[in-house]
mmCIF file of the N, C-alpha and C atoms, coordinates in Angstrom:
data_MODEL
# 
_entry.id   MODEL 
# 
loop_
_atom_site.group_PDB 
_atom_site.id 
_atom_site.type_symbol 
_atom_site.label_atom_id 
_atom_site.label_alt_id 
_atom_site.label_comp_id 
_atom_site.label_asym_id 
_atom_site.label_entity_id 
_atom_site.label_seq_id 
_atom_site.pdbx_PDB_ins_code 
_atom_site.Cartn_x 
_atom_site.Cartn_y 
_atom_site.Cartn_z 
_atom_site.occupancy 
_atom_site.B_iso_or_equiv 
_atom_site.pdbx_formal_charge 
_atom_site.auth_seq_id 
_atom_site.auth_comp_id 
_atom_site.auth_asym_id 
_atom_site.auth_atom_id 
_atom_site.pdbx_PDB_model_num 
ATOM 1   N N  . UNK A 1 1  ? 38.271 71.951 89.886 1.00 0.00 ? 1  UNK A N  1 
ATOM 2   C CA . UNK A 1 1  ? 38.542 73.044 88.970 1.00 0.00 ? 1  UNK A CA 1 
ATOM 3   C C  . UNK A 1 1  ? 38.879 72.520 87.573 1.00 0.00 ? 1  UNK A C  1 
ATOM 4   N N  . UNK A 1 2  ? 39.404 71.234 87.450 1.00 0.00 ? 2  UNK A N  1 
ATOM 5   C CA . UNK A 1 2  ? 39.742 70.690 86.077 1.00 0.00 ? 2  UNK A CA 1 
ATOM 6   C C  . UNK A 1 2  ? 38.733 70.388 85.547 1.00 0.00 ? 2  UNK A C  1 
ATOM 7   N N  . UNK A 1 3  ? 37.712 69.528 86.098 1.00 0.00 ? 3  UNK A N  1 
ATOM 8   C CA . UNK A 1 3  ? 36.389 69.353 85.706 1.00 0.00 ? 3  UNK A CA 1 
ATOM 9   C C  . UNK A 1 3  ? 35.236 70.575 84.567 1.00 0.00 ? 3  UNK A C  1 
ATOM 10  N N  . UNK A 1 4  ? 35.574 71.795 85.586 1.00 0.00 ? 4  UNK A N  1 
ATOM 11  C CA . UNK A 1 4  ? 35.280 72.875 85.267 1.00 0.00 ? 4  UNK A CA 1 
ATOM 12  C C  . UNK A 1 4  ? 35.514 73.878 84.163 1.00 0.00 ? 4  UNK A C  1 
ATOM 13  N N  . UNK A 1 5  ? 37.111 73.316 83.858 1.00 0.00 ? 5  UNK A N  1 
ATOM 14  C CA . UNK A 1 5  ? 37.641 73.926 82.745 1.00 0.00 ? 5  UNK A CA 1 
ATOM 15  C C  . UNK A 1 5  ? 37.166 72.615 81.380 1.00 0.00 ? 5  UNK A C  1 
ATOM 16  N N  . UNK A 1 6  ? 37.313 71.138 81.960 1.00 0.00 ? 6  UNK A N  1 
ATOM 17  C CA . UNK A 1 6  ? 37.478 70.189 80.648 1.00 0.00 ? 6  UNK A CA 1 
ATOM 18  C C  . UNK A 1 6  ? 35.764 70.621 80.039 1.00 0.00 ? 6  UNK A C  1 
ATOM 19  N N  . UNK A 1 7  ? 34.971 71.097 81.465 1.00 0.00 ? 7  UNK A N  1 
ATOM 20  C CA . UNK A 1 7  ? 33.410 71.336 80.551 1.00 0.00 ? 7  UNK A CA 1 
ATOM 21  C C  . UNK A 1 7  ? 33.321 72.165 79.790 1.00 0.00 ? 7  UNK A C  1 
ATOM 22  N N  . UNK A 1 8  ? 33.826 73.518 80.084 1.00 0.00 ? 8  UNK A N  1 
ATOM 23  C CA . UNK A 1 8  ? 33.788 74.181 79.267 1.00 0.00 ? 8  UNK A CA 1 
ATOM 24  C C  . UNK A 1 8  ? 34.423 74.505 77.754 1.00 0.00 ? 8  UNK A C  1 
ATOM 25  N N  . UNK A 1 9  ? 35.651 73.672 77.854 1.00 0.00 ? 9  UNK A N  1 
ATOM 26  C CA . UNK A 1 9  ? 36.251 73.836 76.535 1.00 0.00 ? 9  UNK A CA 1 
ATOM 27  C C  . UNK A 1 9  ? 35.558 72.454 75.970 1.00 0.00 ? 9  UNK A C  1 
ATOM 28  N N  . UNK A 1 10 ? 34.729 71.482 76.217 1.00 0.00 ? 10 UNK A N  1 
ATOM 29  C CA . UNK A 1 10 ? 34.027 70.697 75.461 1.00 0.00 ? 10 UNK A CA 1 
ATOM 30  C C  . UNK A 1 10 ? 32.778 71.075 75.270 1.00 0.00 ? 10 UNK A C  1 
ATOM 31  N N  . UNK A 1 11 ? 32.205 72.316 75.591 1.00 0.00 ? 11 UNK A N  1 
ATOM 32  C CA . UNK A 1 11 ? 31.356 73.056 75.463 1.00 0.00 ? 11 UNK A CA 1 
ATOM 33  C C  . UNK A 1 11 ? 31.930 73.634 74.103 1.00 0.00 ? 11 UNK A C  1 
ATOM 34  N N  . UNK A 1 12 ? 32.331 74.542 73.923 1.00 0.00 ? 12 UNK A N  1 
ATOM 35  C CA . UNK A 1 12 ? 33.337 75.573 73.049 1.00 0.00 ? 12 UNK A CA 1 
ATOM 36  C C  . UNK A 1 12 ? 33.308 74.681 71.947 1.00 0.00 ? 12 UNK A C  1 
ATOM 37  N N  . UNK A 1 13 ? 33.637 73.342 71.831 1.00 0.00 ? 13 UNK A N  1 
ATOM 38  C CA . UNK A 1 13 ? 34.140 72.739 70.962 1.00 0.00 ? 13 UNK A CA 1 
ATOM 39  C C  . UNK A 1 13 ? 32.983 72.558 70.202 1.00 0.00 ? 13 UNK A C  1 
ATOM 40  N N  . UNK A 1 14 ? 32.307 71.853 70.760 1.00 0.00 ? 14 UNK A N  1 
ATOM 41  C CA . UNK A 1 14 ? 30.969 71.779 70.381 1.00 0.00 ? 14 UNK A CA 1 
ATOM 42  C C  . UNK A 1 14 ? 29.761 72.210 69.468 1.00 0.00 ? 14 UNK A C  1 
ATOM 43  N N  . UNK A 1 15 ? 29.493 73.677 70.247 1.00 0.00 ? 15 UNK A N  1 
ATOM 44  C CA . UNK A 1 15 ? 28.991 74.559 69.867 1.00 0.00 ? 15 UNK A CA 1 
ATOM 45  C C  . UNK A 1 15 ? 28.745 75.136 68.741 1.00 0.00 ? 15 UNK A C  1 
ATOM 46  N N  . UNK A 1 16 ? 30.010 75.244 67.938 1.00 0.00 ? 16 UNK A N  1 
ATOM 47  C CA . UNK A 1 16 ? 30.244 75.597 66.477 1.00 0.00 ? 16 UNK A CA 1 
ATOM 48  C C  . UNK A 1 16 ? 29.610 74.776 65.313 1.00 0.00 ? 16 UNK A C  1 
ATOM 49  N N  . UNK A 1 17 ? 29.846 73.464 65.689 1.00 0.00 ? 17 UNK A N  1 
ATOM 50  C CA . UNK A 1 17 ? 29.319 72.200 65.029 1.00 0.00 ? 17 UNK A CA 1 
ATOM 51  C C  . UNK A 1 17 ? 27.816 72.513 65.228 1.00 0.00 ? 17 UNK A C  1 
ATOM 52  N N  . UNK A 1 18 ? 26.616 72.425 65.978 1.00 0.00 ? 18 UNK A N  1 
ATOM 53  C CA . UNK A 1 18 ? 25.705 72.781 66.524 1.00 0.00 ? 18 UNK A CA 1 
ATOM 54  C C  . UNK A 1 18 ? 24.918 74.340 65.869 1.00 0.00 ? 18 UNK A C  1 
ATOM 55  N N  . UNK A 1 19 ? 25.595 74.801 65.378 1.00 0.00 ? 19 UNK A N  1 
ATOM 56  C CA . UNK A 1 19 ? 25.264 76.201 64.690 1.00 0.00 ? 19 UNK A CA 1 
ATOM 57  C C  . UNK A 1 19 ? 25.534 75.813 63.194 1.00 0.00 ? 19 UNK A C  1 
ATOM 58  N N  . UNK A 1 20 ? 25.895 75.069 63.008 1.00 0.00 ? 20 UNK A N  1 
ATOM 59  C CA . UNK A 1 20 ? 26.459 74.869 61.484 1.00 0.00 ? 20 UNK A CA 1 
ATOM 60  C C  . UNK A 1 20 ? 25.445 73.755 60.430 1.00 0.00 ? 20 UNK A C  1 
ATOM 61  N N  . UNK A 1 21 ? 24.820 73.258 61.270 1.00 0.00 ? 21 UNK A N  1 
ATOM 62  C CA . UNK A 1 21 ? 24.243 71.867 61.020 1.00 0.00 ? 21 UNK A CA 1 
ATOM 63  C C  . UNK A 1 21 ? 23.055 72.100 60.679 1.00 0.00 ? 21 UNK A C  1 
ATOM 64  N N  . UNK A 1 22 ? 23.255 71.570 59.284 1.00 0.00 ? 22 UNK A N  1 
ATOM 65  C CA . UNK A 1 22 ? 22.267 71.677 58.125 1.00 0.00 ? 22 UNK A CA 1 
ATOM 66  C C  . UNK A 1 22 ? 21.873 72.928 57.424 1.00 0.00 ? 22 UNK A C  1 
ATOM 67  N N  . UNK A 1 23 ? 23.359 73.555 57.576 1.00 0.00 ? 23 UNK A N  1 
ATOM 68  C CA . UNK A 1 23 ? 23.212 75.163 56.595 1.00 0.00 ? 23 UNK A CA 1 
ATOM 69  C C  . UNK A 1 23 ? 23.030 74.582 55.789 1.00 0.00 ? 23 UNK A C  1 
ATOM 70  N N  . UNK A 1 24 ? 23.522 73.929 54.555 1.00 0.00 ? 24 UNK A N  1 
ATOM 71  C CA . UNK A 1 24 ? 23.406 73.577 53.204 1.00 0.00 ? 24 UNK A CA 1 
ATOM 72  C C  . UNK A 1 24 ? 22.953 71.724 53.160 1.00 0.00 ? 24 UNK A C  1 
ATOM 73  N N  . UNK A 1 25 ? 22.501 71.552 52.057 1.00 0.00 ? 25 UNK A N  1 
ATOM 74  C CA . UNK A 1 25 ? 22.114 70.545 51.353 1.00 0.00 ? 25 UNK A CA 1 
ATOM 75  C C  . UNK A 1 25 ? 22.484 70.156 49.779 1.00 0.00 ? 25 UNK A C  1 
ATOM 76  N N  . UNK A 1 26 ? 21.845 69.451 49.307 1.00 0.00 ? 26 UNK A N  1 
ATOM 77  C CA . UNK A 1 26 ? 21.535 68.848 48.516 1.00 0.00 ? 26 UNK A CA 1 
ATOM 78  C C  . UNK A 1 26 ? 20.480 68.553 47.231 1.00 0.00 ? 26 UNK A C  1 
ATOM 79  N N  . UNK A 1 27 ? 20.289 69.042 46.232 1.00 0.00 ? 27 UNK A N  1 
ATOM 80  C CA . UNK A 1 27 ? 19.266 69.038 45.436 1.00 0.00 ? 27 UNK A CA 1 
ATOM 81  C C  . UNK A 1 27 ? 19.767 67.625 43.783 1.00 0.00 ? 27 UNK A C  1 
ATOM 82  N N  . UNK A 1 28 ? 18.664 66.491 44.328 1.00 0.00 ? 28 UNK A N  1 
ATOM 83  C CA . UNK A 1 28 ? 19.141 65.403 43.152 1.00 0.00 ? 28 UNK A CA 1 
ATOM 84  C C  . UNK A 1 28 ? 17.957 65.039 42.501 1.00 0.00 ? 28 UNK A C  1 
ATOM 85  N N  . UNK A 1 29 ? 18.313 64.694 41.270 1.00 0.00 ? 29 UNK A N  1 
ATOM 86  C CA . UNK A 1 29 ? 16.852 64.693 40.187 1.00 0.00 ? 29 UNK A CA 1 
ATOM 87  C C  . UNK A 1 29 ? 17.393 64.149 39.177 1.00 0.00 ? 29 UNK A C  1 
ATOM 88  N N  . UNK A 1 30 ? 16.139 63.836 38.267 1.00 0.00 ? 30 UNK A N  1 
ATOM 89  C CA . UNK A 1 30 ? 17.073 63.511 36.810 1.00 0.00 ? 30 UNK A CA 1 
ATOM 90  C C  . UNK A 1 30 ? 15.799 63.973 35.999 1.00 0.00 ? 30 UNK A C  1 
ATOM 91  N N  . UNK A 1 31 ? 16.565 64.343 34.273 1.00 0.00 ? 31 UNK A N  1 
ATOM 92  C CA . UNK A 1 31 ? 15.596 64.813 33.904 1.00 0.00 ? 31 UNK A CA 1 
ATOM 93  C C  . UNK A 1 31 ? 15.357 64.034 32.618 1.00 0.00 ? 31 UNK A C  1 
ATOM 94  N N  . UNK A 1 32 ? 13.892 64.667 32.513 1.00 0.00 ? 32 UNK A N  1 
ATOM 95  C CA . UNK A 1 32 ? 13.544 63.420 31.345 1.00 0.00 ? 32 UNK A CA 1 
ATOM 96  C C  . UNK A 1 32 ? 12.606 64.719 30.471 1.00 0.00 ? 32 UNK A C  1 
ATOM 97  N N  . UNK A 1 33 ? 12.737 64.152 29.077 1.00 0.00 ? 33 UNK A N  1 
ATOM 98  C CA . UNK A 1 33 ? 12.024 64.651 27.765 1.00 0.00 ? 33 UNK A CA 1 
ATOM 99  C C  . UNK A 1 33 ? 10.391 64.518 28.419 1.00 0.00 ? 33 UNK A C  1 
ATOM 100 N N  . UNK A 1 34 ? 9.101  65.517 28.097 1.00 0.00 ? 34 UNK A N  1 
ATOM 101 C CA . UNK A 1 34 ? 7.983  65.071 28.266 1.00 0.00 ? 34 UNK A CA 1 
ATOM 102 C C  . UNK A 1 34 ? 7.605  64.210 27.745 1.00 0.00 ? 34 UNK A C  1 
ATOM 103 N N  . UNK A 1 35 ? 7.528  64.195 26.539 1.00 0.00 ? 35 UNK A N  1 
ATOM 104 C CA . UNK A 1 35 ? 6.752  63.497 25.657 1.00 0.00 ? 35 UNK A CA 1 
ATOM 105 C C  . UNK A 1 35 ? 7.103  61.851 25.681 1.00 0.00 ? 35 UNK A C  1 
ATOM 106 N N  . UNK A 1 36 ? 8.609  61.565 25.688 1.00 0.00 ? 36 UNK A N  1 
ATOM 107 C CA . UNK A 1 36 ? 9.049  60.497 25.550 1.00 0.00 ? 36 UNK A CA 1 
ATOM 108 C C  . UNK A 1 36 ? 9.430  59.687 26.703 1.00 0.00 ? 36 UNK A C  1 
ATOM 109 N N  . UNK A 1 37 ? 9.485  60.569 27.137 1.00 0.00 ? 37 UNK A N  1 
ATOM 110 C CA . UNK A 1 37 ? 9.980  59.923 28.909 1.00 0.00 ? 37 UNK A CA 1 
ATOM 111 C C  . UNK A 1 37 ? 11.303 59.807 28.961 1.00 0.00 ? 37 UNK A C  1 
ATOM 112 N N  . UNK A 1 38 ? 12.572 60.022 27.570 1.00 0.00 ? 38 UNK A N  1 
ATOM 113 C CA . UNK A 1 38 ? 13.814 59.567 28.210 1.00 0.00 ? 38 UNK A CA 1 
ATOM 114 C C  . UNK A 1 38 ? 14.451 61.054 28.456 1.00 0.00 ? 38 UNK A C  1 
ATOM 115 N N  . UNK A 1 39 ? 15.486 59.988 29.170 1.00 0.00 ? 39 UNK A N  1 
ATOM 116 C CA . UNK A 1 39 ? 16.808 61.025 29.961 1.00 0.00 ? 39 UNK A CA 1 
ATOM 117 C C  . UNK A 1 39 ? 17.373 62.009 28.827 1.00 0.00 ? 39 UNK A C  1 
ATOM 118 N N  . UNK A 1 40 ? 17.289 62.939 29.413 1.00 0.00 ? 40 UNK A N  1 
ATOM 119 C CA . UNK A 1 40 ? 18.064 63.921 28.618 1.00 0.00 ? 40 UNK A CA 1 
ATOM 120 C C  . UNK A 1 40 ? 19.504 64.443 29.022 1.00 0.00 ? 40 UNK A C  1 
ATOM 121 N N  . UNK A 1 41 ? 20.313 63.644 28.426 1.00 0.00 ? 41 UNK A N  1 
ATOM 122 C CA . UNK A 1 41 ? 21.929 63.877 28.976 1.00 0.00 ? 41 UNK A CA 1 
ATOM 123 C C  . UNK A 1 41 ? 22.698 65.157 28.389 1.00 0.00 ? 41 UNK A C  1 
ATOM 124 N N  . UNK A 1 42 ? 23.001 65.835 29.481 1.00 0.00 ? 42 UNK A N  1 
ATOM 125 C CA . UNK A 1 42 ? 24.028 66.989 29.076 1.00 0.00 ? 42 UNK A CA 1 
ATOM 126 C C  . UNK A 1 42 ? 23.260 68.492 29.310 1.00 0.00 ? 42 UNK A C  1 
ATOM 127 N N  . UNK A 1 43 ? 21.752 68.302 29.887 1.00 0.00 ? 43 UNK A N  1 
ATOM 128 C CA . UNK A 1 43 ? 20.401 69.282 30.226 1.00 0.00 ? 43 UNK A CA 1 
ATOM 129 C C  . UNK A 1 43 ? 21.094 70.108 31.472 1.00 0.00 ? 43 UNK A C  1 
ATOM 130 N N  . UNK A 1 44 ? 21.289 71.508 30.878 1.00 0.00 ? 44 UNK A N  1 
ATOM 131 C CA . UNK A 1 44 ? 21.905 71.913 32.200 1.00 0.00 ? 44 UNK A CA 1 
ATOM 132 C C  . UNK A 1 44 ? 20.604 72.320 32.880 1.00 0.00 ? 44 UNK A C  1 
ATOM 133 N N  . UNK A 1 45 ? 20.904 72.279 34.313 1.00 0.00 ? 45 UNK A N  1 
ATOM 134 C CA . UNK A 1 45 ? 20.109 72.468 35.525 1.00 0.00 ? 45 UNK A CA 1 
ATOM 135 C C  . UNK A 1 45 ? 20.334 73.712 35.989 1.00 0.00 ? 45 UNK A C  1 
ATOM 136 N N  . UNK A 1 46 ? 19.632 75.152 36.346 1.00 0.00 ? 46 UNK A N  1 
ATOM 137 C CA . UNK A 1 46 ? 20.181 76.187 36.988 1.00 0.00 ? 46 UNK A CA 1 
ATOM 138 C C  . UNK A 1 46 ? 19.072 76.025 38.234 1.00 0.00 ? 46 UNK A C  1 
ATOM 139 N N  . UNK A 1 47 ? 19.688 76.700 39.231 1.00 0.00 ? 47 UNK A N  1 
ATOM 140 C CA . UNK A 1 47 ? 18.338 76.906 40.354 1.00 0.00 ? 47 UNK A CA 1 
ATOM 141 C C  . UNK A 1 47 ? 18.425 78.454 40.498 1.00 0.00 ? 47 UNK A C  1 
ATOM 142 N N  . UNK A 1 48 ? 17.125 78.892 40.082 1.00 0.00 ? 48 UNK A N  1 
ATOM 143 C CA . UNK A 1 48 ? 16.564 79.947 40.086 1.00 0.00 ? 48 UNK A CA 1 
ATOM 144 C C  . UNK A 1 48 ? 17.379 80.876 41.236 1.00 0.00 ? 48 UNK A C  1 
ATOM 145 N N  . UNK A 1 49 ? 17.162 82.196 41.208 1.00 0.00 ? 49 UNK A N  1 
ATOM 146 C CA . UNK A 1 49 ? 18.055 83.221 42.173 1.00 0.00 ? 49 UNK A CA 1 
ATOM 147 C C  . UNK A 1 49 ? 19.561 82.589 42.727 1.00 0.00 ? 49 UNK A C  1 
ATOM 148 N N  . UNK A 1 50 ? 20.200 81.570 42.253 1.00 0.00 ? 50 UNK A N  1 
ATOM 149 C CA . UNK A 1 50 ? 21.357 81.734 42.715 1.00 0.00 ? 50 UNK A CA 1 
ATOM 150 C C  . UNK A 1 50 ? 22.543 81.208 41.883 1.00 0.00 ? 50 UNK A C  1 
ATOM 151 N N  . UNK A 1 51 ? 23.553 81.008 41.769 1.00 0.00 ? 51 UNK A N  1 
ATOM 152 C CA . UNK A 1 51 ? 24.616 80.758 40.766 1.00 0.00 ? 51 UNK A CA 1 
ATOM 153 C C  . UNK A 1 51 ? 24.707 79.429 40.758 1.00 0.00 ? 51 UNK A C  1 
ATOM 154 N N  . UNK A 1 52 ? 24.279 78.643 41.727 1.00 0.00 ? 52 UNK A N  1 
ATOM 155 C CA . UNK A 1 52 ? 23.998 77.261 41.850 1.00 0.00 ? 52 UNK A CA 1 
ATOM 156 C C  . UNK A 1 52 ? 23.639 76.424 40.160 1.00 0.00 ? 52 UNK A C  1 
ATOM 157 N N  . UNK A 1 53 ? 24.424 75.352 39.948 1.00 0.00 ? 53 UNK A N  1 
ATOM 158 C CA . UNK A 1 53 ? 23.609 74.300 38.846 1.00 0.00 ? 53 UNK A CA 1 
ATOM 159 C C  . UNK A 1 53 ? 24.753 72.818 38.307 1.00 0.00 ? 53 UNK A C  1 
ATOM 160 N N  . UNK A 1 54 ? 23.955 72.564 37.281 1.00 0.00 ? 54 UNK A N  1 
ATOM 161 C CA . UNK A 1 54 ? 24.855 71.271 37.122 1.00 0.00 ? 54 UNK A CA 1 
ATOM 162 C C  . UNK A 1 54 ? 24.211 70.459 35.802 1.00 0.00 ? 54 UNK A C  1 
ATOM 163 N N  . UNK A 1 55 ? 24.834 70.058 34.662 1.00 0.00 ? 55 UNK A N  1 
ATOM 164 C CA . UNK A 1 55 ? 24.957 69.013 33.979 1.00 0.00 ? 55 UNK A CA 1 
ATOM 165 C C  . UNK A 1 55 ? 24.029 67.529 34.188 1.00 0.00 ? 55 UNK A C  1 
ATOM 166 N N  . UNK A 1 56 ? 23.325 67.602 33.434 1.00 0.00 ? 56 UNK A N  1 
ATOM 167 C CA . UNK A 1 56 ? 22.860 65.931 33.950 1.00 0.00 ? 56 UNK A CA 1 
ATOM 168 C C  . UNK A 1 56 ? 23.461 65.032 33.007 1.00 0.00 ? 56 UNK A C  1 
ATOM 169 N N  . UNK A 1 57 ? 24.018 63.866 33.535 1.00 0.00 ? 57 UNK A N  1 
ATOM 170 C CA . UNK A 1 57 ? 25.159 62.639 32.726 1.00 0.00 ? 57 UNK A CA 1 
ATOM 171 C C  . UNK A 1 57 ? 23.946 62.160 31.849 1.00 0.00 ? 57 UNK A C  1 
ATOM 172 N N  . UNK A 1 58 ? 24.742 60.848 31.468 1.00 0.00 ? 58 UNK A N  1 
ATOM 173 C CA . UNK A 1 58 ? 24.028 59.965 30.435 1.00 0.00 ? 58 UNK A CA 1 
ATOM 174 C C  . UNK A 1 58 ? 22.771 60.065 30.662 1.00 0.00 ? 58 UNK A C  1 
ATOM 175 N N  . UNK A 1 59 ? 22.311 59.413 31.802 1.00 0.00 ? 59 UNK A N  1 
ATOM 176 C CA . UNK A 1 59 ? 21.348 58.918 32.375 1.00 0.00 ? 59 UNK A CA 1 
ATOM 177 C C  . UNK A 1 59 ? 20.417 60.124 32.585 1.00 0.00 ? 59 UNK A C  1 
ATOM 178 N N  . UNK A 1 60 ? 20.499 61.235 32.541 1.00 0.00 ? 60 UNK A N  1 
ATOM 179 C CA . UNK A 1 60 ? 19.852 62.334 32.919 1.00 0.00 ? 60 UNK A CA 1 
ATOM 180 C C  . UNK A 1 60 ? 19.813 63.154 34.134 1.00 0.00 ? 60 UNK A C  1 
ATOM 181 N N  . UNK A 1 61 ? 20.616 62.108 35.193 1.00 0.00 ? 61 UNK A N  1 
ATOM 182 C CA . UNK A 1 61 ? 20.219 61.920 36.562 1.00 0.00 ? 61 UNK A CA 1 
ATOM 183 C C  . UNK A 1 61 ? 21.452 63.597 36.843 1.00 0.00 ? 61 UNK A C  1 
ATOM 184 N N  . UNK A 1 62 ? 21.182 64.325 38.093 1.00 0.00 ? 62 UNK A N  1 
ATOM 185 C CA . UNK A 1 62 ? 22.148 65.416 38.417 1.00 0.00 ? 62 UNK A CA 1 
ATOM 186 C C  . UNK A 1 62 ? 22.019 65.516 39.611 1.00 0.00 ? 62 UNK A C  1 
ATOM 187 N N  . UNK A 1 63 ? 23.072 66.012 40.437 1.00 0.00 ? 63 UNK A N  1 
ATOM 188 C CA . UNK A 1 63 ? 23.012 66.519 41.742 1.00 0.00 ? 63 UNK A CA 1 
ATOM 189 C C  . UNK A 1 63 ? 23.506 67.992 41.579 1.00 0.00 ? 63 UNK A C  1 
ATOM 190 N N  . UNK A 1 64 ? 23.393 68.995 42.731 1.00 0.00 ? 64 UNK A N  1 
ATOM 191 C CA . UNK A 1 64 ? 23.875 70.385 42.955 1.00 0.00 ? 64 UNK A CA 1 
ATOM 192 C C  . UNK A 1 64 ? 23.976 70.460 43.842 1.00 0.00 ? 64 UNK A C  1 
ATOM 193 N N  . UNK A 1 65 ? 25.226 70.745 44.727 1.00 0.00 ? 65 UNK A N  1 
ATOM 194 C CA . UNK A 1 65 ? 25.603 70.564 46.140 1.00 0.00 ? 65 UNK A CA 1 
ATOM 195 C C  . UNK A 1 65 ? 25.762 71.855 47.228 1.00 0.00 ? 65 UNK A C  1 
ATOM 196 N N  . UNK A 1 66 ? 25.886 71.940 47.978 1.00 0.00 ? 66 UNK A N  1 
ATOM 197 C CA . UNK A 1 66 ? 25.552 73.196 48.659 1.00 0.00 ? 66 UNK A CA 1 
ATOM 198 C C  . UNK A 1 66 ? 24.515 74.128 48.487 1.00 0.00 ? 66 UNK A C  1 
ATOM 199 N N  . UNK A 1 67 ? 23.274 73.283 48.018 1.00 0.00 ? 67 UNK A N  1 
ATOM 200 C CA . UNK A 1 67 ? 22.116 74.434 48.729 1.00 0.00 ? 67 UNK A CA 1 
ATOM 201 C C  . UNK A 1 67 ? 21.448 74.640 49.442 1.00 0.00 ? 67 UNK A C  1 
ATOM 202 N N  . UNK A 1 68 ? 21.620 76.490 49.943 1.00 0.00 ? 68 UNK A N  1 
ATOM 203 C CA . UNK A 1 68 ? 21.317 76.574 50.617 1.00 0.00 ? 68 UNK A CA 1 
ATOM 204 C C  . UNK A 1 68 ? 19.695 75.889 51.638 1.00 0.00 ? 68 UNK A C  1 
ATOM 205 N N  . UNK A 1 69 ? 18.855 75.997 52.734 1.00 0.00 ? 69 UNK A N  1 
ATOM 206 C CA . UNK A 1 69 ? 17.969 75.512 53.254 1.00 0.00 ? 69 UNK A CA 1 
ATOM 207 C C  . UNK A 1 69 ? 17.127 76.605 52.675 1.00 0.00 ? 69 UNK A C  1 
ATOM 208 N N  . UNK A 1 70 ? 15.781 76.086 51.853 1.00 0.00 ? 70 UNK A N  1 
ATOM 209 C CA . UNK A 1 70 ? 14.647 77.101 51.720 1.00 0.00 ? 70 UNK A CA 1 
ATOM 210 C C  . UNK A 1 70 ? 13.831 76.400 50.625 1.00 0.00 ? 70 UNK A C  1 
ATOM 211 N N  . UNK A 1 71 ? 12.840 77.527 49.735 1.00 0.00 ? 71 UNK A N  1 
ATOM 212 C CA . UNK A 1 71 ? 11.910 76.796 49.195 1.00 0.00 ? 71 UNK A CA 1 
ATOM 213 C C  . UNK A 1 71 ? 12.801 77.824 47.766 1.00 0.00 ? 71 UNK A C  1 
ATOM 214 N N  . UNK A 1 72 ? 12.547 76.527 46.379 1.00 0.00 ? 72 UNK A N  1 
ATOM 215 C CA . UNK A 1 72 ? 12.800 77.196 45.145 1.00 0.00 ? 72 UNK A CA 1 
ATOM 216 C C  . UNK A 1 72 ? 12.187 77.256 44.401 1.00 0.00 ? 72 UNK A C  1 
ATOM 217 N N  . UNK A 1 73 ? 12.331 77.570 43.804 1.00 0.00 ? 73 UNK A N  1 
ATOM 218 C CA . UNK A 1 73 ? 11.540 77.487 41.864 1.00 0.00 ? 73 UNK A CA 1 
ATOM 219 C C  . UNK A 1 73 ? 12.307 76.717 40.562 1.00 0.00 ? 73 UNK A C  1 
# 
């Protein structure tokens, strides 16, 4: 009967983790001038339909964290 109970609450435990995994991501890039090819520092980034964005540093380079899984624009 202990067996029975330790499965199931390591079931339970589990589970949640397992439903959760890989709601959100990650979107990293850096951006650069056309013409010239360099980094453009301080270029804000928005992603289309959502409140999501971010700053690119010196280097141009940016990340935006928590987005959601799908296709953007």
């Amino acid at each position: 009967m202990k067996k029975l109970v330790v499965a199931v609450i390591a079931i339970l435990m589990i589970l949640p983790m397992c439903v959760f995994a890989q709601a959100t991501g990650k979107l990293v890039g850096v951006v650069t001038d056309a013409k010239t090819n360099e980094p453009l520092a301080g270029a804000n980034v928005l992603l289309e339909g959502t409140v999501l964005g971010a700053a690119a540093n010196a280097d141009g380079s940016f990340i935006i964290l928590n987005v959601r899984v799908g296709s953007y624009d």
